[in-house]
C-alpha positions as CSV (number, residue, x, y, z in Angstrom):
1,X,19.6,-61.7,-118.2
2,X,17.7,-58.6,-117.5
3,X,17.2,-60.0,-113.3
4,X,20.7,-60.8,-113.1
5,X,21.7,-57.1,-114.3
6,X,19.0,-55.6,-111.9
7,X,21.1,-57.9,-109.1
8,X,24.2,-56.4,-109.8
9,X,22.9,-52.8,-109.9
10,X,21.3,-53.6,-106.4
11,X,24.9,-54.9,-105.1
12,X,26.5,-51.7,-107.0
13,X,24.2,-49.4,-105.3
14,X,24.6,-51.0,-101.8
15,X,28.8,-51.2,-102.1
16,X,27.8,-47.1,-102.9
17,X,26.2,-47.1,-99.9
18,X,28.8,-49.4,-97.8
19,X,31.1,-47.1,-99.2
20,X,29.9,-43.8,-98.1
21,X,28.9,-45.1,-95.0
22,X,32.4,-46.6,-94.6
23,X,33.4,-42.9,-95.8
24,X,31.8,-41.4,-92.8
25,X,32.4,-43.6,-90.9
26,X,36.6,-43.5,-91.1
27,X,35.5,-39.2,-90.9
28,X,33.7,-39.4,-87.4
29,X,36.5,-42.1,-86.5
30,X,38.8,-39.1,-87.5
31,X,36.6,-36.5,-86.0
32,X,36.7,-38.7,-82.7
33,X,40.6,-39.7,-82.8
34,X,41.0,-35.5,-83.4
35,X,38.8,-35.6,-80.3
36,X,40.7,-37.8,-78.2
37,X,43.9,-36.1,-79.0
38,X,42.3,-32.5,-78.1
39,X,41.1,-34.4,-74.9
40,X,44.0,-36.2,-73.8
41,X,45.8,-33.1,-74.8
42,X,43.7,-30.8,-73.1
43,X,43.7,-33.4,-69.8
44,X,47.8,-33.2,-70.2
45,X,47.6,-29.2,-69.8
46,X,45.4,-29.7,-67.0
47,X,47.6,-32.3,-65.3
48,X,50.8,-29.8,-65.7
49,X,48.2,-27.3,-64.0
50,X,47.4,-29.3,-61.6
51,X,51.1,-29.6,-60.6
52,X,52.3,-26.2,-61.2
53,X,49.5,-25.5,-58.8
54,X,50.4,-28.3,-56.7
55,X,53.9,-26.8,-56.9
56,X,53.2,-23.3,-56.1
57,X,51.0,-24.4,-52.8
58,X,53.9,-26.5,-52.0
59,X,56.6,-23.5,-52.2
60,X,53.7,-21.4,-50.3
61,X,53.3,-23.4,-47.2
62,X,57.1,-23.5,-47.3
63,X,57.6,-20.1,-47.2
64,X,55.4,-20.6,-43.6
65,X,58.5,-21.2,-42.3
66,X,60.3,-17.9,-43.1
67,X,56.6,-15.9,-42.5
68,X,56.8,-17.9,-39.1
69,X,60.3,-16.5,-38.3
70,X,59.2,-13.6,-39.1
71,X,56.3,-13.5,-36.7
72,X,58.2,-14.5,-34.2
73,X,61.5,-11.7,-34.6
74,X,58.5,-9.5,-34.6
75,X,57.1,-10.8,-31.4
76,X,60.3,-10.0,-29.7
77,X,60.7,-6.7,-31.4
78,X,57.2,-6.1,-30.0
79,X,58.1,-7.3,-26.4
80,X,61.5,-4.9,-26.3
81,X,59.6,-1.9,-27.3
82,X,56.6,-2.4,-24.6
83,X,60.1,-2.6,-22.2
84,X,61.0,0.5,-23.5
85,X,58.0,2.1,-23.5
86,X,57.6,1.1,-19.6
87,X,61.2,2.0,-19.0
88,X,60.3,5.9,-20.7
89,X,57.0,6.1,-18.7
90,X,58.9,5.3,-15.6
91,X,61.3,8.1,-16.6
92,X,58.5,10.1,-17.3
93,X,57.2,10.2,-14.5
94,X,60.1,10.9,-12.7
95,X,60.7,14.2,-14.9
96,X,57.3,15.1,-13.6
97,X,58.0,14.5,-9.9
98,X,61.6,16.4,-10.4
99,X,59.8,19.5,-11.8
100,X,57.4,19.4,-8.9
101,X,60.3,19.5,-6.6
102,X,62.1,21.8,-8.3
103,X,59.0,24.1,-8.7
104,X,58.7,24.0,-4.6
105,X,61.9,25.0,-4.1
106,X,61.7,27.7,-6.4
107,X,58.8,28.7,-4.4
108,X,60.8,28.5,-1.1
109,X,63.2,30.6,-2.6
110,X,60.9,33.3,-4.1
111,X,59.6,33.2,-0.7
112,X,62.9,33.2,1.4
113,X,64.1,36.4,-0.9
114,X,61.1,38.3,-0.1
115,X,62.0,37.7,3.5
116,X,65.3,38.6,3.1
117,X,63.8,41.7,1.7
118,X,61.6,42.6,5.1
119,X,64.7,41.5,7.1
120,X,66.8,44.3,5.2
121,X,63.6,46.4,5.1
122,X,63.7,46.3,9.5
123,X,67.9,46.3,9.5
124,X,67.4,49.8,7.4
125,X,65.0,51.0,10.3
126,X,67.1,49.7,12.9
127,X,70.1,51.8,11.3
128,X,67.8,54.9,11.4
129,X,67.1,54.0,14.9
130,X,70.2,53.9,15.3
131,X,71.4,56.9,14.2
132,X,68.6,58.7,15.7
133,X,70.0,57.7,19.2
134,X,73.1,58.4,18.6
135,X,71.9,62.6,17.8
136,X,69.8,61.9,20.7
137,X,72.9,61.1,22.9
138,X,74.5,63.4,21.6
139,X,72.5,66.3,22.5
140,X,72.2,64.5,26.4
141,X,75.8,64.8,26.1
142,X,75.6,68.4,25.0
143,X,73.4,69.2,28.0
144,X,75.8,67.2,30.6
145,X,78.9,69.1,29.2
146,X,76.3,72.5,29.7
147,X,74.7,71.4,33.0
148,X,78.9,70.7,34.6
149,X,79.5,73.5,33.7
150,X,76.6,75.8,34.9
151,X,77.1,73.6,38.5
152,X,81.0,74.2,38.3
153,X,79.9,78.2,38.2
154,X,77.8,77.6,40.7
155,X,80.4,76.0,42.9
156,X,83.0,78.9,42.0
157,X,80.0,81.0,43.1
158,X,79.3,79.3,46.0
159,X,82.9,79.4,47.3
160,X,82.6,83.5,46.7
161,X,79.6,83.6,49.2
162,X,80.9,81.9,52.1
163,X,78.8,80.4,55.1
164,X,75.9,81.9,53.1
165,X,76.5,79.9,50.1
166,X,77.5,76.8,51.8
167,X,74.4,74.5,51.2
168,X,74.1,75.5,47.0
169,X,77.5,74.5,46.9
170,X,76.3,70.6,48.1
171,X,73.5,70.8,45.6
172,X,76.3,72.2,42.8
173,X,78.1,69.5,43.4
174,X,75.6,67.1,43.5
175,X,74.2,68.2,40.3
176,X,78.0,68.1,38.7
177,X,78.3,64.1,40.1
178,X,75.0,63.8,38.2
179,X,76.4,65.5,34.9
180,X,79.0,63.6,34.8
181,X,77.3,60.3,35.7
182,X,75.1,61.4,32.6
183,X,77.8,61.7,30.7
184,X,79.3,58.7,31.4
185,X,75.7,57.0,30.4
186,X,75.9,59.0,27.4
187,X,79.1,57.6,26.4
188,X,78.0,54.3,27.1
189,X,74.9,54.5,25.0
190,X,76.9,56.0,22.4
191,X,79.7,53.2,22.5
192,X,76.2,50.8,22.3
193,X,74.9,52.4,19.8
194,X,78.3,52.0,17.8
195,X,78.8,49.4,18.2
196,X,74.8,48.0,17.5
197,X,75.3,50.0,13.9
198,X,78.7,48.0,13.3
199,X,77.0,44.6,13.8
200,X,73.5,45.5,12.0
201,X,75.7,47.0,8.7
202,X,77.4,43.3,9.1
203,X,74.6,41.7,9.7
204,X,73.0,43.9,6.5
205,X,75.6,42.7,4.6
206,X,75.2,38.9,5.4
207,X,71.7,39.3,4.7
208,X,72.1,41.4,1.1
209,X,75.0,38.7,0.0
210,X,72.4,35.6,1.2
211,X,69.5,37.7,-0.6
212,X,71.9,37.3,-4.0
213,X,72.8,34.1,-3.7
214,X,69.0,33.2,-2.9
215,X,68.1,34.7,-6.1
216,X,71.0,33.5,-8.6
217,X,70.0,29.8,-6.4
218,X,66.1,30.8,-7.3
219,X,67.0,31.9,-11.4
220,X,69.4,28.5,-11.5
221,X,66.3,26.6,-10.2
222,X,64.0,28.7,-12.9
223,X,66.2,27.6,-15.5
224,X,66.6,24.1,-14.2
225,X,63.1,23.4,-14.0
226,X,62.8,24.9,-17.7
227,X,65.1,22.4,-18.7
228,X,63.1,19.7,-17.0
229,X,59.9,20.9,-18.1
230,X,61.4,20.5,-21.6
231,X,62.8,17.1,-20.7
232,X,59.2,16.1,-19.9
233,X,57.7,17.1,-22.9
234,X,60.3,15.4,-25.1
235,X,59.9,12.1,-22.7
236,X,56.3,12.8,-23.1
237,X,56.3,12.9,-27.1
238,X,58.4,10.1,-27.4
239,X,56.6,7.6,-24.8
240,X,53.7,8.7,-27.0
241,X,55.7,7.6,-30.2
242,X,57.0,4.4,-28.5
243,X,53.4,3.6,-27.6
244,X,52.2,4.5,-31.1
245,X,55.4,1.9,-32.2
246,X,54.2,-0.8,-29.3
247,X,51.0,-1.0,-30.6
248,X,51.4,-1.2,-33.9
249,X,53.8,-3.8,-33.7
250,X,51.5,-6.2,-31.4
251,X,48.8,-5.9,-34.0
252,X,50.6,-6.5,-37.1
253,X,52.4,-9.5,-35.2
254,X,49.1,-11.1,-34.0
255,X,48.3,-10.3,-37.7
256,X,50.9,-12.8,-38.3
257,X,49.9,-15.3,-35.9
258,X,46.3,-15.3,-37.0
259,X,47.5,-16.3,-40.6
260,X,50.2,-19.2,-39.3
261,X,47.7,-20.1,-37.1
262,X,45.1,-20.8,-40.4
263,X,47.8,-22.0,-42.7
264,X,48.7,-24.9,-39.9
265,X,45.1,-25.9,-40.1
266,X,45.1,-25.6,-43.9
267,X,48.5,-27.8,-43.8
268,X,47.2,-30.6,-41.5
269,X,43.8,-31.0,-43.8
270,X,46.5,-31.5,-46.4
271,X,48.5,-34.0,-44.6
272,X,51.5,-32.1,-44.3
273,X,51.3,-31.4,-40.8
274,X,50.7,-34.3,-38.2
275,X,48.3,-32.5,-35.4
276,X,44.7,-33.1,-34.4
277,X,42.1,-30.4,-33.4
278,X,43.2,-30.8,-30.0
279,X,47.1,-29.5,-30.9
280,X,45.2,-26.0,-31.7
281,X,45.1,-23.2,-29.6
282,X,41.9,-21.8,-28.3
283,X,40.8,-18.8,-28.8
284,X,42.1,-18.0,-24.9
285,X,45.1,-19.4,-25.0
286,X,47.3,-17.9,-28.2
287,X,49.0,-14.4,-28.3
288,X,46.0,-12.3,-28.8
289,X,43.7,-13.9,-26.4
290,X,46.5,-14.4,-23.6
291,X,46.6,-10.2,-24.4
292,X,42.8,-9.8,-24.7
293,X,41.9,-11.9,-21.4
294,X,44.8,-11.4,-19.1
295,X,47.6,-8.4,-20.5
296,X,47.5,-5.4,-21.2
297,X,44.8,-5.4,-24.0
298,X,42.4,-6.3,-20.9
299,X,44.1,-3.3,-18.7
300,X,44.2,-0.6,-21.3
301,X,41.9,-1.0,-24.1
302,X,38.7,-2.4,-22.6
303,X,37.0,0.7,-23.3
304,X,37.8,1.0,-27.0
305,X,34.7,-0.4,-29.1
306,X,37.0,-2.6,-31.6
307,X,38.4,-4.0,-28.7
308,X,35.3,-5.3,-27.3
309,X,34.1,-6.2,-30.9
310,X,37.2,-8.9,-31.6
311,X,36.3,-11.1,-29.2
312,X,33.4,-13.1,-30.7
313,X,35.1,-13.4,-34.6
314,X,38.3,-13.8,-32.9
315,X,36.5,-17.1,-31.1
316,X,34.9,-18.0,-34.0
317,X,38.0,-18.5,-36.1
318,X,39.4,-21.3,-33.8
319,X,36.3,-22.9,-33.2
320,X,35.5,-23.3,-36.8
321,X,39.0,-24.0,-37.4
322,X,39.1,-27.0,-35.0
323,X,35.7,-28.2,-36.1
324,X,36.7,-28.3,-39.8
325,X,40.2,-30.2,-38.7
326,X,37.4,-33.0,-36.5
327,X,35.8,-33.2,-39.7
328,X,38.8,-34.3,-41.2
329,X,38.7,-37.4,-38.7
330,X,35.2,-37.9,-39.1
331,X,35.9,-37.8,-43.1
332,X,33.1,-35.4,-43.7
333,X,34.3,-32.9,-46.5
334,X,31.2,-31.1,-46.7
335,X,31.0,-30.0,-43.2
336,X,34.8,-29.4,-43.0
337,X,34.5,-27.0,-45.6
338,X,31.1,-25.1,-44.2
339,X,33.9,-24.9,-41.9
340,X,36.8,-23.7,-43.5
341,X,34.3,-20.9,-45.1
342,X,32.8,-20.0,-41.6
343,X,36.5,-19.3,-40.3
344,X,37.6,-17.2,-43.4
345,X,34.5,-15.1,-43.0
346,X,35.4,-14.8,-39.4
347,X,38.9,-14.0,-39.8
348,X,38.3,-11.5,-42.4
349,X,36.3,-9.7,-39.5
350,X,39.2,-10.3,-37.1
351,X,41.6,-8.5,-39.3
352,X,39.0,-5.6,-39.9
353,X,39.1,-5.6,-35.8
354,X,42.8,-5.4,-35.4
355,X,42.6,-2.8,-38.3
356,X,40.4,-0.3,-36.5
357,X,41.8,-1.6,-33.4
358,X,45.2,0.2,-34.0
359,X,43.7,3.5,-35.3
360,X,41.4,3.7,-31.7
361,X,44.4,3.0,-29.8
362,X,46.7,5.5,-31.8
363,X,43.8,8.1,-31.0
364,X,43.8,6.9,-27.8
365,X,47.5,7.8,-26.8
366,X,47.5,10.9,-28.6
367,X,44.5,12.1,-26.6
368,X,46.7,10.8,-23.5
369,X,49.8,12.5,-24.4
């Protein structure tokens, strides 16, 4: 009796024990259902994540599209204002060549004005010459009238002596033909002389009235070339401003092209776009290395130091760009994204480049200008 009892206290205590343990049990099955739940709830929020994200990269390389229409009504906005700004320089330069003409007639005319002023300088002496011959003909005149008349009392005297007086008479009249033959001269000279003061007060006149007009020609020409001189410093400012505006707009659009050119790589490791490495421009052959090697970056900027220092990031970025789409082909992910980091760190320096690029060349044109 007493070993049956013991039995079914041993079968008591172990349906205890079943118990609890089924107790704890059914709590860690809770525990792990509360788990799972949390889990598959947690994976859920991490799946909508994963599409939002999915979603947003989606609407992002979208938006390329518009960024890439952008770039390229900036690329023609950049292209019209380097037209403009050669069309202004051209016009600026023929502002300066029109205010050296002007300032070498203005010299000819200064000049020609102080020779009308020695030619009226000699036409006054030549009018006091004048006038002194004429008092000088007039007193050989005087002494002609004087000298006819002694020899016409010398005649009457003559006359009064006879035989005697005979030979002085010839010499009277000899001396009277003489007088009056001087007196003619005299009159000629004096008609001369006239006549030589009438044409050099004309002539006087002509050269006063051309000494005016040579100076209100010279003041217009003054005036002018202020005018010009004006012109050429308001060309001058604004072919700086233009250049200022030229620049700027390049860089910003190869800005632009740099980040298209990075997102097409990004979209074709993505699927989205169907191009190979060998689709990719070079490093030569897109905007800013077309501008670096063969434009005008190579004509004007060559000496700037951030020009110089572009090249080998600028390089970089579509090597490593190119490599990392090859890997794509090779299906190595590691490599392609060494890659992918090798031409972000590159481009950053790129855009630091272009960056300090513009302020050289702004310092550049104003130092110019």
């Amino acid at each position: 009796m007493l070993r049956r009892y013991n039995k079914v206290k041993d079968l008591e205590t172990k349906i205890a024990q079943l118990e609890a343990k089924c107790q704890a049990s059914e709590q860690l099955a809770d525990e792990q259902h509360l788990l799972l739940e949390k889990a598959l709830s947690d994976a859920a929020d991490l799946a909508q994540k994963v599409h939002d994200e999915r979603q947003v990269v989606s609407n992002f390389i979208q938006s390329q599209g518009m960024l890439d229409a952008v770039r390229q009504d900036l690329a023609r906005s950049a292209t019209e204002i380097a037209e403009e700004q050669h069309t202004l320089e051209t016009f600026l330069t023929s502002f300066h060549d029109m205010s050296t003409l002007l300032q070498s007639c203005l010299t000819t005319l200064i000049e020609l004005a102080a020779r009308s002023d020695e030619v009226l300088g000699v036409m006054e002496k030549l009018n006091t010459s004048s006038t002194d011959i004429e008092a000088f003909v007039s007193q050989i005149s005087s002494i002609s009238d004087q000298t006819n008349l002694l020899a016409l009392n010398a005649a009457i005297e003559a006359a009064r002596a006879g035989e005697q007086g005979r030979g002085f008479a010839v010499v009277a009249g000899e001396v009277r033909e003489l007088a009056s033959r001087s007196s003619e001269a005299s009159e000629q000279i004096a008609n001369l002389t006239a006549q030589t003061r009438q044409h050099t007060a004309q002539v006087y006149q002509g050269v006063s009235h051309s000494q005016e007009q040579t100076q209100r020609i010279a003041q217009t020409a003054e005036q002018v070339q202020g005018s010009v001189t004006q012109l050429a410093q308001l060309s001058s400012s604004m072919a700086r401003a233009v250049s200022l505006v030229s620049a700027s707009t390049f860089v910003q659009t190869v800005k632009l092209d740099h980040i298209i050119w990075k997102a097409d790589v990004y979209k074709t490791i993505r699927g989205e776009l169907k191009k190979t490495a060998d689709d990719f421009a070079s490093h030569t052959q897109c905007r800013l290395g077309k501008w670096f090697y063969q434009g005008d970056g190579n004509k004007l900027y060559a000496h700037l130091s951030a020009f110089r220092n572009l090249e080998q990031p600028h390089k970089q970025v579509h090597e490593a760009g190119k490599q990392a789409l090859q890997c794509i082909h090779d299906k190595d992910s590691a490599r392609m994204l060494k890659q992918l980091d090798i031409m972000e760190s590159a481009s950053s320096k790129v855009v630091d480049m272009l960056n300090q690029l513009e302020v050289e060349i702004k310092n550049s044109v104003e130092k110019k200008h």
